[in-house]
Residue, then its C-alpha position, 0 to 999 in steps of 0.5 A: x243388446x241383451x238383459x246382461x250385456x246392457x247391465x240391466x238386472x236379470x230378473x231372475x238374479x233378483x233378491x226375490x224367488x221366480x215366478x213359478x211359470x210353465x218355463x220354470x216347471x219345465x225345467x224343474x222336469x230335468x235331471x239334476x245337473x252333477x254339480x248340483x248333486x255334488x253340492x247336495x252331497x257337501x251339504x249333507x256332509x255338513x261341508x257348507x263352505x264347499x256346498x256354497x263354492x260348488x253351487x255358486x258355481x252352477x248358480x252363476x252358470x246356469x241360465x234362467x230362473x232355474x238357477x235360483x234353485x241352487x241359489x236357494x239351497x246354498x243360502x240354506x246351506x249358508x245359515x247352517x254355516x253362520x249357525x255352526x259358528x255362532x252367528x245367530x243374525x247371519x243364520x237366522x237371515x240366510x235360513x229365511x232367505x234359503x226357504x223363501x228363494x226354494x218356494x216355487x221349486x216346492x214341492x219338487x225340483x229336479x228330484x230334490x225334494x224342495x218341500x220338505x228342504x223348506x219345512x227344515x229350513x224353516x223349522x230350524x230358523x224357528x227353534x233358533x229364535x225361539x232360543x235367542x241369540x244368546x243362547x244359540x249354541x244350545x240348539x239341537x244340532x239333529x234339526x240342520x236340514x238334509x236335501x232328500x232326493x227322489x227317483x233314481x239320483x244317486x249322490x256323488x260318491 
């Protein structure tokens, strides 16, 4: 009887990141799965709902801690969300949460550039404390982060 079947957590579906082991560096190595690319593409286009179905999706179906890789930029993608509407606990909690689950994807994973997706993340958490909730609707809308791509990926058109 296997981890799942038995319902014992996998401890990849914890609420902490992987370990950043040989397995999961290797696997950072693959290209970047087409439902990834197409929940970068939402993400970028400020789609955070839809970001979030689309990654889901290959969060749930994708085996092993590498998953924890979409979990990671949905959640970022997720404060943005609760940012855009107001909600300074839930952006506040979920940009925290993003960058800590993407720490041993950094600094690449699958040609997203982890590193600098965690350097925005937190960066924007920072100026939306520094603003408090009450004033949350001042933020600087230029400082949501984008997920960059290297190599050859092209985003979905």
């Amino acid at each position: 009887m296997d981890d799942a079947s038995s319902g014992a957590p996998r401890p990849y579906n914890a609420r902490r990141p992987p370990t950043r082991d040989a397995d999961l560096i290797n696997r950072c190595q693959d290209p970047p799965p087409a439902e990834l690319l197409l929940g970068i593409e939402q993400f970028n286009q400020r789609e955070y709902f839809e970001c979030h179905e689309t990654l889901e999706n290959l969060w749930n179906r994708e085996p092993g801690p590498i998953r924890v890789l979409a979990k990671g930029i949905l959640q970022v993608g997720v404060g943005c969300y609760h940012l855009l509407r107001g909600n300074y606990r839930g952006a506040v909690l979920k940009l925290s949460s993003g960058a800590d689950y993407l720490e041993p994807f950094a600094p690449q994973c699958r040609q997203v550039e982890v590193g600098r997706l965690i350097a925005d993340a937190r960066r924007l958490h920072s100026e939306i404390v520094a603003l408090g909730p009450e004033r949350i609707g001042e933020i600087d809308l230029a400082l949501l982060p984008v997920v960059h791509l290297s190599g050859d990926s092209k985003l979905p058109r």
